[in-house]
C-alpha positions as CSV (number, residue, x, y, z in Angstrom):
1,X,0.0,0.0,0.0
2,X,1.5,3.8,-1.1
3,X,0.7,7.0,0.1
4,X,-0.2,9.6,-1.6
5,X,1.8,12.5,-2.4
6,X,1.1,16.2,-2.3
7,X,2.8,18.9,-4.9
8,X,5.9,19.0,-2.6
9,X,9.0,16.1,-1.7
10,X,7.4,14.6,1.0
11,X,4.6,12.0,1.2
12,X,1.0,12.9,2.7
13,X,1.1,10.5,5.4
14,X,2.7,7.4,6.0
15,X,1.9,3.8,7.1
16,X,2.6,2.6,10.4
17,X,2.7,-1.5,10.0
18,X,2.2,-2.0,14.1
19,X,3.9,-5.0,14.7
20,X,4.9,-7.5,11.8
21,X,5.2,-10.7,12.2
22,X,2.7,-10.9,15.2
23,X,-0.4,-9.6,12.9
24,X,-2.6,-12.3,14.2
25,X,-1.9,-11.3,17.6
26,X,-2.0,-7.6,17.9
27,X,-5.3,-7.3,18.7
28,X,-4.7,-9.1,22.4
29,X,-1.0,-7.7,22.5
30,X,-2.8,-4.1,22.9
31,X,-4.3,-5.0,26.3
32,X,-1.5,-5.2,27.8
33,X,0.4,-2.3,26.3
34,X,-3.5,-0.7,27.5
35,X,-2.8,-1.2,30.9
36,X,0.8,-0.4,31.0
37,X,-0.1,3.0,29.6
38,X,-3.0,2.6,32.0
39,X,-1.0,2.4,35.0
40,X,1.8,4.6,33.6
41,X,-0.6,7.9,33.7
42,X,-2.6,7.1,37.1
43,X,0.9,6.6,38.6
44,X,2.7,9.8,37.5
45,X,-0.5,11.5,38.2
46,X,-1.2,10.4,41.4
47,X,3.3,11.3,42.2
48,X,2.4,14.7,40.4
49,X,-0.3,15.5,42.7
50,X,0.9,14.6,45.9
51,X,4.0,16.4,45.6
52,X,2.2,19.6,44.3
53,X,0.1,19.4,47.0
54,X,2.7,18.6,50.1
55,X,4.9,21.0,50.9
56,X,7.0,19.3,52.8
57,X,8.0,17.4,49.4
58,X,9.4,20.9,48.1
59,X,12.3,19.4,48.1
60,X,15.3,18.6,45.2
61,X,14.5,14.9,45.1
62,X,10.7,15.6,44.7
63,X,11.1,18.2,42.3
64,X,13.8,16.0,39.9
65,X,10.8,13.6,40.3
66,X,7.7,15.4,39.6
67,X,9.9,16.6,36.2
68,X,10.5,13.1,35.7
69,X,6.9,12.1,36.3
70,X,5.9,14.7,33.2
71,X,7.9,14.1,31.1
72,X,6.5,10.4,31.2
73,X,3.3,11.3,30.7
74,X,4.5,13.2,27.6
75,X,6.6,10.4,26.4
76,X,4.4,7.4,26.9
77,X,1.7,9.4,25.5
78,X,3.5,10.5,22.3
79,X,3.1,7.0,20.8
80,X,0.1,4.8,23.3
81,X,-2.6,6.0,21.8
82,X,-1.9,5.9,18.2
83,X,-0.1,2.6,18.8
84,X,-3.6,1.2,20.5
85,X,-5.9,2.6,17.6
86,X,-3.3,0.8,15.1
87,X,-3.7,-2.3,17.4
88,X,-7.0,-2.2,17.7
89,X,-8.6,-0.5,14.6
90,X,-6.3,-0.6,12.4
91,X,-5.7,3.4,12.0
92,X,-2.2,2.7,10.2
93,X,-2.1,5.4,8.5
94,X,-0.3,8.8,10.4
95,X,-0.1,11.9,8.8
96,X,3.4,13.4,7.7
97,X,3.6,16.4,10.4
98,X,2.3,14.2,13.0
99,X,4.7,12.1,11.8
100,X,7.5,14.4,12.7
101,X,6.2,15.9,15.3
102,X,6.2,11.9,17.1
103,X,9.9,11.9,15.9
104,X,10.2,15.2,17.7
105,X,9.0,14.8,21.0
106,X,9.8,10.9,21.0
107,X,13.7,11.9,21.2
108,X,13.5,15.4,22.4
109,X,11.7,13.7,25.6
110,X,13.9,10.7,25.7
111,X,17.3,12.8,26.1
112,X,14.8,15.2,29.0
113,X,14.3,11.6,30.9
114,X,17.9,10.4,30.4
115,X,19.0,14.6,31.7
116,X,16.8,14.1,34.5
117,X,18.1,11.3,35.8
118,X,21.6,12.4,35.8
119,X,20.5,15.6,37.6
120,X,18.5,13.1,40.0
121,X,22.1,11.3,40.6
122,X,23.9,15.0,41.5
123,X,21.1,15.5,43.4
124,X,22.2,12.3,45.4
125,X,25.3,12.8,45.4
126,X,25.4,16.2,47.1
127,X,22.8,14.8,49.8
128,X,25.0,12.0,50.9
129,X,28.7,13.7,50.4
130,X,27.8,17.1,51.4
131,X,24.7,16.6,53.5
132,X,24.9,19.9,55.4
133,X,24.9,21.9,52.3
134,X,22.6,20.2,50.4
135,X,19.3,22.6,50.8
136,X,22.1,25.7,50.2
137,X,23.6,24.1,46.9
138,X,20.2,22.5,45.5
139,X,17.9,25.5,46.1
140,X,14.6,25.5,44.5
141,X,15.8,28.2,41.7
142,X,18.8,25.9,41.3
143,X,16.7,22.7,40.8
144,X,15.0,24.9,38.2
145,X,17.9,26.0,36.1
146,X,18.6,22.4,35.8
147,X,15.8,21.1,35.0
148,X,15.5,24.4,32.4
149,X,18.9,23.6,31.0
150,X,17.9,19.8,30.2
151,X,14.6,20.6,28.6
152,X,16.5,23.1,26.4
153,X,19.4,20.5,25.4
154,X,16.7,18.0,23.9
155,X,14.6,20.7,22.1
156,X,18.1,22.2,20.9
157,X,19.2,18.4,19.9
158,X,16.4,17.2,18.4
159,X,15.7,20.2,16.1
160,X,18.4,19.9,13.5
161,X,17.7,16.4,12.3
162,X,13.9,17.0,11.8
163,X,14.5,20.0,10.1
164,X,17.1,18.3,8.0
165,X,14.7,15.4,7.3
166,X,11.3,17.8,6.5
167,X,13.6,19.0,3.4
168,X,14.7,15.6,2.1
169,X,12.7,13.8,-0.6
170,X,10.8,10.4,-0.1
171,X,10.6,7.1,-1.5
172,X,7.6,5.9,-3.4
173,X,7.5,3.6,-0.3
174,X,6.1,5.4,2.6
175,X,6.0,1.9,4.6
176,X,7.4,2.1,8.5
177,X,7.5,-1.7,9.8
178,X,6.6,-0.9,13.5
179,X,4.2,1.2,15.5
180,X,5.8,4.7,16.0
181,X,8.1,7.5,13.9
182,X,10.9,7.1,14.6
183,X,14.2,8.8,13.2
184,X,15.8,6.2,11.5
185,X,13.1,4.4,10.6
186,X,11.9,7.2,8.8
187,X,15.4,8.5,7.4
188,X,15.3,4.6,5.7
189,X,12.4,6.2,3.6
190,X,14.9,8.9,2.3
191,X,15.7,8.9,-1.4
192,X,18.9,11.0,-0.8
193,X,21.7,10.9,1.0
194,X,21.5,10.6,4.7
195,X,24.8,10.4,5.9
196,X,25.2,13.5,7.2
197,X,21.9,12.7,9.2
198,X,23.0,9.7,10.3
199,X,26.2,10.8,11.4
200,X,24.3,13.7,13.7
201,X,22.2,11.7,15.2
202,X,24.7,8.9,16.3
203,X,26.8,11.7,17.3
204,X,24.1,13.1,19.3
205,X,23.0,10.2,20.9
206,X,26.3,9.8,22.1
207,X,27.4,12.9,23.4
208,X,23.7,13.1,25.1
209,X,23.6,9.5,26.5
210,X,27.4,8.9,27.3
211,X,27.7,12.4,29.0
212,X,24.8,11.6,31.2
213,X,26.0,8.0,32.0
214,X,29.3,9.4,32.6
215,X,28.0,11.9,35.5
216,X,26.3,8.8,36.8
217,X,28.7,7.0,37.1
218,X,31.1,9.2,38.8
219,X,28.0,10.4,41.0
220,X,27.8,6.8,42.4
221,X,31.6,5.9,42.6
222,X,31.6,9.4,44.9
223,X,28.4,7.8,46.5
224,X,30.4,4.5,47.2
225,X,33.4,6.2,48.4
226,X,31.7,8.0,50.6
227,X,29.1,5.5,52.2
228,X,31.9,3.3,52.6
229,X,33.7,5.1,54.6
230,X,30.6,5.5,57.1
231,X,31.3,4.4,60.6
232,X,28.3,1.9,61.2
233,X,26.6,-0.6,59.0
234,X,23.2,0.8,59.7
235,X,24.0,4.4,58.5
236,X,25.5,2.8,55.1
237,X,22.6,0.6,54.4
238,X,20.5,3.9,55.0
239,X,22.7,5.7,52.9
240,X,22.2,3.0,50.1
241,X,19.2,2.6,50.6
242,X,18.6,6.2,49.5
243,X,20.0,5.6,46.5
244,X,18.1,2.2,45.4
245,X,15.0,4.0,44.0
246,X,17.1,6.1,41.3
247,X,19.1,3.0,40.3
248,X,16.2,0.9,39.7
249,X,14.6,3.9,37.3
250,X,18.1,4.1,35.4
251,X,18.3,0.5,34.6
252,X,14.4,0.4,33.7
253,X,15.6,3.4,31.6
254,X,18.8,2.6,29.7
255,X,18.7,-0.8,29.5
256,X,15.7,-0.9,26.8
257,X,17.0,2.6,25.4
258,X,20.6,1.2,24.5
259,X,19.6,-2.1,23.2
260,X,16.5,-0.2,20.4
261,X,19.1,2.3,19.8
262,X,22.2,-0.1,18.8
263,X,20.1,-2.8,16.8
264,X,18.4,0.1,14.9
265,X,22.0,0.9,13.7
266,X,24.1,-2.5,14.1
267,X,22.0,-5.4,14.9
268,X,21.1,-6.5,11.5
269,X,20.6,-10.2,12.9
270,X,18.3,-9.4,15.5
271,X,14.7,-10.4,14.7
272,X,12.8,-7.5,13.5
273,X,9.8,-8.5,16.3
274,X,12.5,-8.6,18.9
275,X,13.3,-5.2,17.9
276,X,9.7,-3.6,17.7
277,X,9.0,-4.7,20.8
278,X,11.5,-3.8,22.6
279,X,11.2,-0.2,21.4
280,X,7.2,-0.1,22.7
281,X,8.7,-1.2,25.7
282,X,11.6,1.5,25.8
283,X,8.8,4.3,25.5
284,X,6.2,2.3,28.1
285,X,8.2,0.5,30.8
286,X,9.8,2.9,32.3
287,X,6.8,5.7,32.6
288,X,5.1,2.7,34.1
289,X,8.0,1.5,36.6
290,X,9.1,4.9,37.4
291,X,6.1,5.7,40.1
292,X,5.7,2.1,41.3
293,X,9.6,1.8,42.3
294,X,9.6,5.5,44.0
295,X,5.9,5.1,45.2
296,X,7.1,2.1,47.1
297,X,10.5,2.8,47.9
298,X,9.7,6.6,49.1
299,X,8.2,6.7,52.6
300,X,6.4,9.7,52.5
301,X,4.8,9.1,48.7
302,X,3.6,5.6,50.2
303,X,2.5,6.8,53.0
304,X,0.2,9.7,51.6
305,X,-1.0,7.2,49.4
306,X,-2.0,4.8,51.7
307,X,-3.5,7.5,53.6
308,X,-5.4,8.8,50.1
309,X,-6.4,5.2,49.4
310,X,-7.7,4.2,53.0
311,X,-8.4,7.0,54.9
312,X,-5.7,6.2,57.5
313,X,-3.1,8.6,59.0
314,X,0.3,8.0,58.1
């Protein structure tokens, strides 16, 4: 099946294909994605609205996390509901600026999450190795700038290569074999060359990813220094225990994230299922997990909602 074409180089929509190679099945595979998605927006709104509404959660840790709970509910709900009515009604079809405008937010949000959670991991770091400066280093205006400064890297990164890819020309086929736009699967539609597109975006995924990863990492090797060098086994096991929600979101996180991201460029011999649906999971797990590990690893989130759910003081 073609698209169409308007009087300009680009197609009028495209054809999102879902899942191929589980056809027969994607009617029943879009319940559970349903109540991934399902749980993903209760959760982050339910984290969103307790710490709007306690003030005693005005704090760095709480702020990172009600950032990080928005900017789940953008990027799990750039690509659920389209995905579902593909699933379900078989609404393939996506039109081109929607097209871009997925491809957009998709990675602008993605590089915002993976920002986030490196600001999440200075944030833990100055709490454990500088513990009686961390309310004078991490003030609320500073918490801001950060979280300003990461939204404004993705939008900055992300820009370039979909303006680059809204003046290329397209193939006659306009056929994307999985159930989002993505940027390469839509720069594989591109009758031109692409290097220079390709080359930006691995470079940019890079830079973004591996500098992030790198300030985690020396966050935690600080963290470990530091906690190990605590006098009692009780007050390092606190100390860790601190940390255990934020590594739990950054494996849920990069885990997926590397794996789509590397066989999309190098795993050629990776089964093309494997691949699809392990990117729907990239952009659903970890808006899901993300509330569920802090809303049970965070005392005071647990216990207001507990207290919301039963009508029991904490």
């Amino acid at each position: 099946m073609l698209a169409s074409r308007n009087s300009s180089s680009h197609p009028v929509f495209f054809i999102l294909l879902g899942i191929p190679g589980l056809e027969n099945y994607q009617f029943w595979i879009a319940f559970p994605l349903c109540a991934m998605y399902f749980v993903a927006i209760v959760g982050n709104f339910i984290v969103l609205h307790i710490i709007r509404t306690d003030h005693t959660l005005h704090e760095p840790m709480y702020l990172f996390l009600a950032m990080l709970a928005i900017t789940d509910l953008v990027l799990s709900s750039s690509t659920q509901p389209k995905m579902l009515a593909i699933l379900w009604f078989h609404a393939h079809e996506i039109e081109y600026h929607a097209c871009l405008i997925q491809v957009f937010f998709i990675h602008a949000f993605s590089s915002v999450e993976s920002g986030l959670l490196m600001a999440m991991a200075l944030d833990r770091y100055v709490a454990i190795c500088f513990p009686l400066h961390h309310s004078t280093i991490l003030t609320p205006a500073v918490v801001g700038k950060l979280g300003a400064a990461v939204m404004m890297r993705g939008l900055l990164w992300v820009s370039p290569f979909c303006i680059m890819v809204s003046r290329m020309p397209f193939c006659p086929n306009h056929v994307i074999p999985q159930s989002y736009c993505e940027h390469m699967a839509v720069l594989k539609l591109v009758c031109a060359d692409t290097r220079v597109n390709r080359a930006y975006g691995l470079f940019g995924a890079f830079s973004v990813v591996g500098f992030d990863i790198i300030v985690i990492s020396v966050s935690y090797v600080m963290i470990l220094r530091t906690v190990l060098g605590l006098p009692s086994d009780e007050a390092r096991f606190k100390a860790f225990g601190t940390c255990a929600s934020h590594i739990r979101v950054i494996l849920a996180f990069y885990i997926p994230a590397l794996f789509t991201f590397l066989t999309h460029r190098f795993g050629h011999h990776v089964p093309r299922v494997v691949h699809i649906m392990f990117a729907n999971f990239y952009l659903l797990v970890p808006p899901m997990l993300n509330p569920i590990i802090y809303g049970v690893r965070t005392k005071q989130i647990r216990d207001r909602v507990i207290q919301g759910c039963c009508g029991k003081d904490p």
